[in-house]
SEBAPA-295986 format. One record per residue: x, y, z of N, C-alpha, C in turn; residue number from 1. Coordinates in Angstrom, 2 decimals. Layout:
! residues N
REC      n.c1      n.c2      n.c3     ca.c1     ca.c2     ca.c3      c.c1      c.c2      c.c3   num
REC         X         Y         Z         X         Y         Z         X         Y         Z   NUM
...
//
This chain:
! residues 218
REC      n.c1      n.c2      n.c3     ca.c1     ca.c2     ca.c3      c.c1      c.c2      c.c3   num
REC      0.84     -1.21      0.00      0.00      0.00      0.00      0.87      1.25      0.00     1
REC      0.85      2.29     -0.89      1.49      3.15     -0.82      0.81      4.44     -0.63     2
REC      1.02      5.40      0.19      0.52      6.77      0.68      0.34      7.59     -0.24     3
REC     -0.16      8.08     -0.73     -0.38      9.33     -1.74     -0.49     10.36     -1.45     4
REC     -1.36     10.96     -0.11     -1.31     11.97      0.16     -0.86     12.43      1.21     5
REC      0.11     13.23      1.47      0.71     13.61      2.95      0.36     14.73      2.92     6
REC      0.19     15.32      4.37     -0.37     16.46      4.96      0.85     17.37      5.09     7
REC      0.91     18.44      4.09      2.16     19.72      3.66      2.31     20.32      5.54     8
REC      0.97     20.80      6.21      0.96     21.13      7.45      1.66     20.69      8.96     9
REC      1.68     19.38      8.46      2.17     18.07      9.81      3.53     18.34      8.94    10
REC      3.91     18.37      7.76      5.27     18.10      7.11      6.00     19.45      8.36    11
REC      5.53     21.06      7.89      5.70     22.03      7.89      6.09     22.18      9.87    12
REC      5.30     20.98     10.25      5.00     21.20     12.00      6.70     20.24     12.21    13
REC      6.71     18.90     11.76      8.08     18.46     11.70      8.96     18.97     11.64    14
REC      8.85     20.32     10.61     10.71     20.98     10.39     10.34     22.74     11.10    15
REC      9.46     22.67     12.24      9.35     23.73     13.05      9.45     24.79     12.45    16
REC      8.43     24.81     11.00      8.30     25.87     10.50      6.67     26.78     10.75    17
REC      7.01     27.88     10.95      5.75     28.48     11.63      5.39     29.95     10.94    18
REC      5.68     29.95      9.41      5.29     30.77      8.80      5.15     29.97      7.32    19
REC      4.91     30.85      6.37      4.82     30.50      5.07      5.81     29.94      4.62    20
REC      6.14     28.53      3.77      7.21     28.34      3.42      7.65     28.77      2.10    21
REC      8.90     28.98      1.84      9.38     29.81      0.74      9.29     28.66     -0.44    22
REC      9.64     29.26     -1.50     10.06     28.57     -2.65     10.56     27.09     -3.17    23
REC     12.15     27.09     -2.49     13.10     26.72     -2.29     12.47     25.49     -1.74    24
REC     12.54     25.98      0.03     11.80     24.39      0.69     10.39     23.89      0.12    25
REC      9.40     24.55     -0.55      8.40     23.66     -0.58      9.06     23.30     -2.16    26
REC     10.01     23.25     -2.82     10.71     22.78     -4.34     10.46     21.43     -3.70    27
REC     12.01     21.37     -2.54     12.45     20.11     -1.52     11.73     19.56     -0.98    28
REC     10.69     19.88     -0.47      9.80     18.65      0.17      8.94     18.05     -1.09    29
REC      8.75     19.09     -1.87      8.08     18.11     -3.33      9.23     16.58     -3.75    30
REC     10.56     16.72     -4.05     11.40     16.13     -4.09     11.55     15.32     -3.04    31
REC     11.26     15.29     -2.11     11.50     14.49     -0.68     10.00     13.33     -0.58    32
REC      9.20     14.03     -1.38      7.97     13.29     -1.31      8.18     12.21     -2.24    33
REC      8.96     12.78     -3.68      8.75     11.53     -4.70     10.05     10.92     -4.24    34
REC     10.82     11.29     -3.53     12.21     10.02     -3.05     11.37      9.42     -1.90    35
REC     10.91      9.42     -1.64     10.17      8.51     -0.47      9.12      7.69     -1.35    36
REC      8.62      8.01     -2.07      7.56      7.38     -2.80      8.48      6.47     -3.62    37
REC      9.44      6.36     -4.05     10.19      5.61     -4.69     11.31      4.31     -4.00    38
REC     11.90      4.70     -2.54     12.36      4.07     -1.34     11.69      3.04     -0.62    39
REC     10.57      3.87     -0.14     10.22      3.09      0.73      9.56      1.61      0.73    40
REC      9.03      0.82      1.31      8.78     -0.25      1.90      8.12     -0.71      2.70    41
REC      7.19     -0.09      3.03      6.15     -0.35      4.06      5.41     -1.62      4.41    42
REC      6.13     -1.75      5.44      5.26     -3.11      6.56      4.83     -3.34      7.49    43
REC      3.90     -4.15      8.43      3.09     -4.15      9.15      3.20     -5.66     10.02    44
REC      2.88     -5.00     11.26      2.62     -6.83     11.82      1.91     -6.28     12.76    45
REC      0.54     -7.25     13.51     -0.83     -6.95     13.90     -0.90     -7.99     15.07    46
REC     -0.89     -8.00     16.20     -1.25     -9.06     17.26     -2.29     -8.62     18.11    47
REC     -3.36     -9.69     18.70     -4.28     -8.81     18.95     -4.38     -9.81     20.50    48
REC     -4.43     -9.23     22.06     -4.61     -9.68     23.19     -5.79     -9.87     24.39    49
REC     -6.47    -10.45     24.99     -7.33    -10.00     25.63     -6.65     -9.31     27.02    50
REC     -6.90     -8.50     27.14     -6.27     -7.66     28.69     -7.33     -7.64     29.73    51
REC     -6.57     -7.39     30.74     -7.52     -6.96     32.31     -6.54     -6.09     32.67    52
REC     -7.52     -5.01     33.34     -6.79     -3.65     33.87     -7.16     -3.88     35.34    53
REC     -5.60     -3.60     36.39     -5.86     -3.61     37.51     -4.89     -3.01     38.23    54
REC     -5.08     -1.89     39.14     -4.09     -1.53     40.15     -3.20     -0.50     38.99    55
REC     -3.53      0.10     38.47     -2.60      0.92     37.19     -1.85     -0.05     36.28    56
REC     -2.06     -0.82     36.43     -1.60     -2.27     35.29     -2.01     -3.06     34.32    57
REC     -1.68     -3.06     33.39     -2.70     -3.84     32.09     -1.62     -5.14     31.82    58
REC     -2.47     -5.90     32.50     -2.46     -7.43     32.36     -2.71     -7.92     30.86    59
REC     -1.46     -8.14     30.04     -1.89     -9.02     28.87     -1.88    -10.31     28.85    60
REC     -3.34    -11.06     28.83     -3.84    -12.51     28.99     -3.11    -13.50     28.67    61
REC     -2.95    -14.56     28.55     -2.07    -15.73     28.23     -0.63    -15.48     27.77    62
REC      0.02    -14.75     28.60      1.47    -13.87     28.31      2.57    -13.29     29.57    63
REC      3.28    -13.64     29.73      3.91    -12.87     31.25      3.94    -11.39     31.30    64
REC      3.30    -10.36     29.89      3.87     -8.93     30.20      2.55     -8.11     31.17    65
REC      3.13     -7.59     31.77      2.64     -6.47     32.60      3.09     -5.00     32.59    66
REC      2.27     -4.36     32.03      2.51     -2.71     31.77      1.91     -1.76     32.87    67
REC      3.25     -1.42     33.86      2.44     -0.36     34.62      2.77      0.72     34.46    68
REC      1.40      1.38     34.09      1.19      2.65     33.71      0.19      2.98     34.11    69
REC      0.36      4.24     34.92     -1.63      4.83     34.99     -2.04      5.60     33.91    70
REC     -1.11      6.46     32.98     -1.52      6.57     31.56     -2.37      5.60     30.63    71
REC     -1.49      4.61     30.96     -2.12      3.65     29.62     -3.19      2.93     30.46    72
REC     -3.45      2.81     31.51     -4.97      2.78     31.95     -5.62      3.22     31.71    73
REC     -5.36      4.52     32.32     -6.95      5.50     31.67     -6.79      6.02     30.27    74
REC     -5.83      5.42     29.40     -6.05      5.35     27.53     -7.12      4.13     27.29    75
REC     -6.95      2.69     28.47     -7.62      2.14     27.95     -8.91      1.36     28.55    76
REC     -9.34      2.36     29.22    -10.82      2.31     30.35    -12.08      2.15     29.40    77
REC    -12.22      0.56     29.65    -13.47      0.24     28.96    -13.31     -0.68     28.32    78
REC    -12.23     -0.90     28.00    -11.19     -1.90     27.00    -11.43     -3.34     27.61    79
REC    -11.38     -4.33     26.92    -11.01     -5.58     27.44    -10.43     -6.42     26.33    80
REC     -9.23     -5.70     25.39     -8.98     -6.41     24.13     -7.96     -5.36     23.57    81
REC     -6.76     -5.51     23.36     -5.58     -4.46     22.70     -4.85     -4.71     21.84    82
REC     -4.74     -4.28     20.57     -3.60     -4.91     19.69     -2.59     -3.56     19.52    83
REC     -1.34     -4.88     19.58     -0.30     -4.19     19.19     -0.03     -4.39     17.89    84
REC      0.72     -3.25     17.70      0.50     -2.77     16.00      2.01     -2.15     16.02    85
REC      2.77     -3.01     14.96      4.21     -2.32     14.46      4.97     -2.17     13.00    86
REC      4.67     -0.96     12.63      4.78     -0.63     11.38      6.58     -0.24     11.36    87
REC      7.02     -0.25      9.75      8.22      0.23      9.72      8.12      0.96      8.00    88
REC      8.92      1.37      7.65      9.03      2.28      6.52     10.38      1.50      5.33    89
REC     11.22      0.81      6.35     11.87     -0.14      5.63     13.18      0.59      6.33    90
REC     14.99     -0.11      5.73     16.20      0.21      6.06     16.34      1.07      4.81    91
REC     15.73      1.04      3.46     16.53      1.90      2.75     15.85      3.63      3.33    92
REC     15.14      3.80      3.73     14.48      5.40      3.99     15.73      5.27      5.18    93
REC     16.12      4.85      6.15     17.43      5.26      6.89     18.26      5.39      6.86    94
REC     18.47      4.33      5.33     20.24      4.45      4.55     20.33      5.93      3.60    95
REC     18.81      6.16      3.47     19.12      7.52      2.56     19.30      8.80      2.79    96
REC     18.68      9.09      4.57     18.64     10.14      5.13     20.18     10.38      5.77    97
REC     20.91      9.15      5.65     21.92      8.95      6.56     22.99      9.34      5.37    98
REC     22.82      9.31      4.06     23.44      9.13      2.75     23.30     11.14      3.03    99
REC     22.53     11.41      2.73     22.40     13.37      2.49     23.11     13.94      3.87   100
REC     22.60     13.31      5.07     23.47     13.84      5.75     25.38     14.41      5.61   101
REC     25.72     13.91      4.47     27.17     14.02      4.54     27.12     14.86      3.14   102
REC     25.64     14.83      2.58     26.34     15.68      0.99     25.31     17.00      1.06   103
REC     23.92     16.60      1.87     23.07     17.54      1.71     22.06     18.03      3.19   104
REC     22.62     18.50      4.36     22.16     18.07      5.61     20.64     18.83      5.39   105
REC     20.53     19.63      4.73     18.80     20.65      4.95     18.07     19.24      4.00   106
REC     18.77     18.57      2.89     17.72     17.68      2.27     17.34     16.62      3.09   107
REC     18.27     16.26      3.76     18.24     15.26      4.79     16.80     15.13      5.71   108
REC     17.12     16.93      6.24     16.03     16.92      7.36     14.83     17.46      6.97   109
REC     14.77     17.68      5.63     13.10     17.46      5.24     12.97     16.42      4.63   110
REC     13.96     15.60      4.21     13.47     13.92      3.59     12.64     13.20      5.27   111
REC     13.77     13.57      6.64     13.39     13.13      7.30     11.78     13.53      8.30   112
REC     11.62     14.80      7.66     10.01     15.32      8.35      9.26     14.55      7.35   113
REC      9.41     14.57      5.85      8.77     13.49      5.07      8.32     12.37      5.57   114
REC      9.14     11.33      6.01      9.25     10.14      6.46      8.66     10.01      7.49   115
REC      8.63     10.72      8.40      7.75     10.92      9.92      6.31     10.64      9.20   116
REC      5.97     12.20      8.26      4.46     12.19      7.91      3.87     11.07      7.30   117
REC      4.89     10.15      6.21      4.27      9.27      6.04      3.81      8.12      6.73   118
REC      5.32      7.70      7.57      5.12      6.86      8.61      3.34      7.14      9.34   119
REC      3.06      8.62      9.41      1.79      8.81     10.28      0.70      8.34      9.82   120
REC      0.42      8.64      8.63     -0.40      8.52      7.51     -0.49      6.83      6.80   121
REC      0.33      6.17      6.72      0.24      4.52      6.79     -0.26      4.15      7.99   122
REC     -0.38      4.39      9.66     -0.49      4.11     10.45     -1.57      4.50     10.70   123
REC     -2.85      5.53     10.16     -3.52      5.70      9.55     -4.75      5.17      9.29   124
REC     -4.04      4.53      8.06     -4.43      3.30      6.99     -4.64      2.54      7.69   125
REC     -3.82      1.80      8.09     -4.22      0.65      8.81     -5.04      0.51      9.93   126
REC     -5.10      1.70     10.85     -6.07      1.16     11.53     -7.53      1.41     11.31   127
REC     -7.25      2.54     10.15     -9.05      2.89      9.66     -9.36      1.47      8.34   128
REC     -8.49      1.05      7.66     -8.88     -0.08      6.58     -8.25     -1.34      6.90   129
REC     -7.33     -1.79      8.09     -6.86     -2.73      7.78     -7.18     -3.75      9.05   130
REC     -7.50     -2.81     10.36     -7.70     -3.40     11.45     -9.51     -3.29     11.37   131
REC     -9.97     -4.72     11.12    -11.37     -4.83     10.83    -11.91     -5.58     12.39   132
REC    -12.62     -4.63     13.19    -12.99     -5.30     14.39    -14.35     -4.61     14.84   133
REC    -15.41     -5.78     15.26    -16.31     -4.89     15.87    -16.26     -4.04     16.81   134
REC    -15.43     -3.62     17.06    -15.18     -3.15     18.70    -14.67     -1.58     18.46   135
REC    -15.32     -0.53     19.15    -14.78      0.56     19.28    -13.30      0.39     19.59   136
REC    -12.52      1.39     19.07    -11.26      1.43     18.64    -10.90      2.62     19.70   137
REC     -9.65      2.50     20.56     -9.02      3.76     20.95     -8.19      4.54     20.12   138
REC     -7.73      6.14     19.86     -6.57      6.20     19.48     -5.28      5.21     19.68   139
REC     -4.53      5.64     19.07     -3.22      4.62     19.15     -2.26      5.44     20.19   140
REC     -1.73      4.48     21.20     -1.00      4.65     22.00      0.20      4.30     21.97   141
REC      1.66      5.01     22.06      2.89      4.64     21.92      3.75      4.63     23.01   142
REC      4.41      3.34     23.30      5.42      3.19     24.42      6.46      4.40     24.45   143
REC      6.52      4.60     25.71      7.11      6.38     25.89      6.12      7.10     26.22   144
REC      4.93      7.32     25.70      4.17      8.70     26.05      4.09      8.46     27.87   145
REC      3.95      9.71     28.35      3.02      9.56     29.45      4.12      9.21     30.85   146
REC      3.55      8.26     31.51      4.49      7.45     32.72      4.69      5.63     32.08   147
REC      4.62      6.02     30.82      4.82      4.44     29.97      6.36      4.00     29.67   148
REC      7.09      3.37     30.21      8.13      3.10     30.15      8.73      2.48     29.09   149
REC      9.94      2.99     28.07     10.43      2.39     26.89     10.45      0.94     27.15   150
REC     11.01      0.79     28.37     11.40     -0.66     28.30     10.36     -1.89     27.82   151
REC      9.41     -1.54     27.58      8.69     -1.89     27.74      8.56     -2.47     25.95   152
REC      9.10     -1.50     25.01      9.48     -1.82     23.62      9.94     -2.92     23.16   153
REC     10.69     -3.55     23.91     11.49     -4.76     23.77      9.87     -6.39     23.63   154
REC      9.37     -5.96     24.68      8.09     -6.99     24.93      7.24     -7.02     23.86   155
REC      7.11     -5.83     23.40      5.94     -5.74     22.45      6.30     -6.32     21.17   156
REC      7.57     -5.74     20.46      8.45     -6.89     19.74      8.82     -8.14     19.73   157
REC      8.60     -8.50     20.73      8.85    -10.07     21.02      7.41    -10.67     20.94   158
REC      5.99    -10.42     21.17      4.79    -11.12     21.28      4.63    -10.50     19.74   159
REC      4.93     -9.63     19.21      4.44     -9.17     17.75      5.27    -10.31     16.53   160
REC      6.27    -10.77     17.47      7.67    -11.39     16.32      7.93    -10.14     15.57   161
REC      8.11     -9.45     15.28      8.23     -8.25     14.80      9.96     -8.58     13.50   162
REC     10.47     -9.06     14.45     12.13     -9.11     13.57     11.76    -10.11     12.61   163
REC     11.35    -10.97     12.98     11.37    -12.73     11.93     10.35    -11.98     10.41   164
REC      8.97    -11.60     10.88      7.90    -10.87     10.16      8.23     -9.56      9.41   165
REC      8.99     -8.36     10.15      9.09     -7.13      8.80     10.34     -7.03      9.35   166
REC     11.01     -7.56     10.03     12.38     -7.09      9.93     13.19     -5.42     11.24   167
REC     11.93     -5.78     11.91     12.42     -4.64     13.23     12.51     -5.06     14.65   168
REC     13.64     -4.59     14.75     13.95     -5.24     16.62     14.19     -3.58     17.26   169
REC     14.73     -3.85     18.40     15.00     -2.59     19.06     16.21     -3.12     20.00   170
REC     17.55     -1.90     19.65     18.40     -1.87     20.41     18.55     -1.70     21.89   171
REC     19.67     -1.85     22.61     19.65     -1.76     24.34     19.20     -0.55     24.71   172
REC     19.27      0.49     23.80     18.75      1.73     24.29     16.90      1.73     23.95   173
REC     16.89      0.76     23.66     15.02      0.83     22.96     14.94      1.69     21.33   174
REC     15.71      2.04     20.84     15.59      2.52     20.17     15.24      1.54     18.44   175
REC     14.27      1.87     17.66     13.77      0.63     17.01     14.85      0.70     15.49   176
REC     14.84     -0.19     15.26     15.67     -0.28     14.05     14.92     -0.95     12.95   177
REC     14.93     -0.30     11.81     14.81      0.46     10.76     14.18      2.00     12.12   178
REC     15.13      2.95     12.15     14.60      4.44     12.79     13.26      4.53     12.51   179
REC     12.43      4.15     11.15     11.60      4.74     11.04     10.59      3.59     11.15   180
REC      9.92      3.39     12.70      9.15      2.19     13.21      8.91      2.74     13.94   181
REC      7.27      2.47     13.94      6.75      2.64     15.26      6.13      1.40     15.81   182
REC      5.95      1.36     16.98      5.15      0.17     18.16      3.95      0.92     18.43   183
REC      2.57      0.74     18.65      1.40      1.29     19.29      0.78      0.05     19.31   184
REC     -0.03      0.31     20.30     -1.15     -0.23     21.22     -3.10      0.40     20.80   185
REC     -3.68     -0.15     20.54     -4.94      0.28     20.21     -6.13     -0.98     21.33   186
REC     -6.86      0.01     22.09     -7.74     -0.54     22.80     -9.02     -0.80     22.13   187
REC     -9.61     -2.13     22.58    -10.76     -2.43     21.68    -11.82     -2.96     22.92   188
REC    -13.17     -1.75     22.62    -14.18     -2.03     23.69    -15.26     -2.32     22.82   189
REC    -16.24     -3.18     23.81    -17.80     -3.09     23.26    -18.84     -1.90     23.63   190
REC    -17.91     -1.02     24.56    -18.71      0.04     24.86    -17.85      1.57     23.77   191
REC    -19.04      2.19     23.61    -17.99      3.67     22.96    -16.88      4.08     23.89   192
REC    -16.14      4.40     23.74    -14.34      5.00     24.38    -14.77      6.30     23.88   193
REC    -13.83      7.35     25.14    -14.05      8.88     24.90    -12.77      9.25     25.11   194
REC    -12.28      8.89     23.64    -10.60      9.50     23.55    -10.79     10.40     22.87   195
REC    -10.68     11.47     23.12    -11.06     12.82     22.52     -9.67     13.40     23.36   196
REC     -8.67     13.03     24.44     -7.57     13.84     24.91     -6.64     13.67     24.28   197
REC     -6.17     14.91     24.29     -5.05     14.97     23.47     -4.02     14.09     24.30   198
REC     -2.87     13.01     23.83     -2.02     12.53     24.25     -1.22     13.36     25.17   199
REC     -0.90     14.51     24.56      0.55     15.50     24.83     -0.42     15.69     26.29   200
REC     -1.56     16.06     26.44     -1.89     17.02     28.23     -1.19     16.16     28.54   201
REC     -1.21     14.60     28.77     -0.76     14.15     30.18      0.22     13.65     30.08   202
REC      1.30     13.82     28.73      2.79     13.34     28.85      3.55     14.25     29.49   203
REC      4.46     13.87     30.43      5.39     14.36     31.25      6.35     14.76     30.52   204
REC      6.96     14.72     28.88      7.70     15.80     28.10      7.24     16.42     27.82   205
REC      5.86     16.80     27.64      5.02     17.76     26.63      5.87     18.84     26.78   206
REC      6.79     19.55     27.62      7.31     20.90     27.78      8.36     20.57     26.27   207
REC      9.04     19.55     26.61     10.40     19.22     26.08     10.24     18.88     24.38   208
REC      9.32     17.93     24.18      9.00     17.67     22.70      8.73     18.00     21.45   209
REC      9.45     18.51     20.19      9.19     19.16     19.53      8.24     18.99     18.89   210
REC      7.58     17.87     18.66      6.41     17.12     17.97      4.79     17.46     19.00   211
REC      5.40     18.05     19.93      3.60     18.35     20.81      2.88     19.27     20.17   212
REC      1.59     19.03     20.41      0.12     19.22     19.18     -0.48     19.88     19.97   213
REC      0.04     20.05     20.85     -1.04     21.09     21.62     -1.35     22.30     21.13   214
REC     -2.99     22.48     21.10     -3.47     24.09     20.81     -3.07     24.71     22.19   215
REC     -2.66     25.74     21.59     -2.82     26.66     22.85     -4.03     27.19     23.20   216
REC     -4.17     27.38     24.62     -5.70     27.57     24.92     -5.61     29.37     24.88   217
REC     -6.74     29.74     24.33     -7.06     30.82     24.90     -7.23     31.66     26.48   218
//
């Protein structure tokens, strides 16, 4: 499945631009769009768990992991069913950003706001066309936000098989390899879910993160 349309705005929010963009860069992100459209590789792997939430802890059923978080509790209040979901973009989109870095560093870092948006936008996809379930759906939740502990990256990769299937593990630092992978969690209830909060209120970087979505309130 390949992305067609990426959002110029989310591109524009990636490379912390906060006015009109000139000429020049929106030339480069046109160019950054069709080198990504030509690179990439997009894959997917889908596991789906029954959970019990208890004591700020989400118990995943027939499995030794235990996630304590009171974040990802109250992400997934109502829930009795979670799949983890781990997408990647492939190794050549990392070999190429890593390639400009030494000849072209500004192409680099809008190939790499590129790659973010698409990464967003496949992830997307899949859970509006590919994850078919009767069950009200939560937003997608990612290890790190909140009081959710990285370590925790390593587990989710291992019950997903994630390495054997698209080819992504995560180093001692948690950090996922192919860079451009994400891990999320999606809660699945028989009752409606009222995820309408923004992630960023209750993450403890929101100050620090360049990627926070927060409106400012009036």
């Amino acid at each position: 499945m390949m992305i067609k349309h990426l959002d110029l705005n989310e591109i524009k929010r990636y490379l912390k631009i906060e006015n009109d963009i000139d000429e020049m860069t929106l030339l480069n992100i046109n160019k950054a769009i069709k080198l990504i459209e030509l690179i990439v590789k997009p894959k997917y792997v889908i596991k789906k768990y029954a959970i019990e939430l208890s004591d700020n802890q989400v118990i995943f059923k027939d499995t030794n992991l235990i996630i304590k978080s009171k974040d990802l509790v109250r992400h997934l209040n109502k829930c009795d069913e979670i799949i983890i979901l781990v997408t990647t973009l492939g190794l050549q989109v990392d070999q190429e950003i890593k390639r400009l870095e030494l000849t072209n560093m500004s192409m680099a870092y809008i190939l790499n706001a590129v790659a973010i948006e698409y990464l967003e936008k496949y992830l997307d996809y899949i859970q509006k066309e590919v994850i078919k379930e009767n069950k009200y759906q939560t937003n997608r939740y990612s290890i790190g936000y909140g009081d959710t502990s990285l370590t925790y990256q390593q587990d989710l990769l291992s019950l997903t098989k994630a390495f054997q299937l698209i080819g992504v593990h995560a180093l001692a630092s948690n950090m996922m390899i192919p860079k451009k992978s994400v891990s999320a969690l999606i809660g699945l209830s028989n009752e409606e879910v009222n995820d309408n909060t923004n992630r960023c209120t209750y993450c403890h970087l929101r100050n620090e993160c360049h990627h926070n979505c927060l409106i400012k309130e009036e």
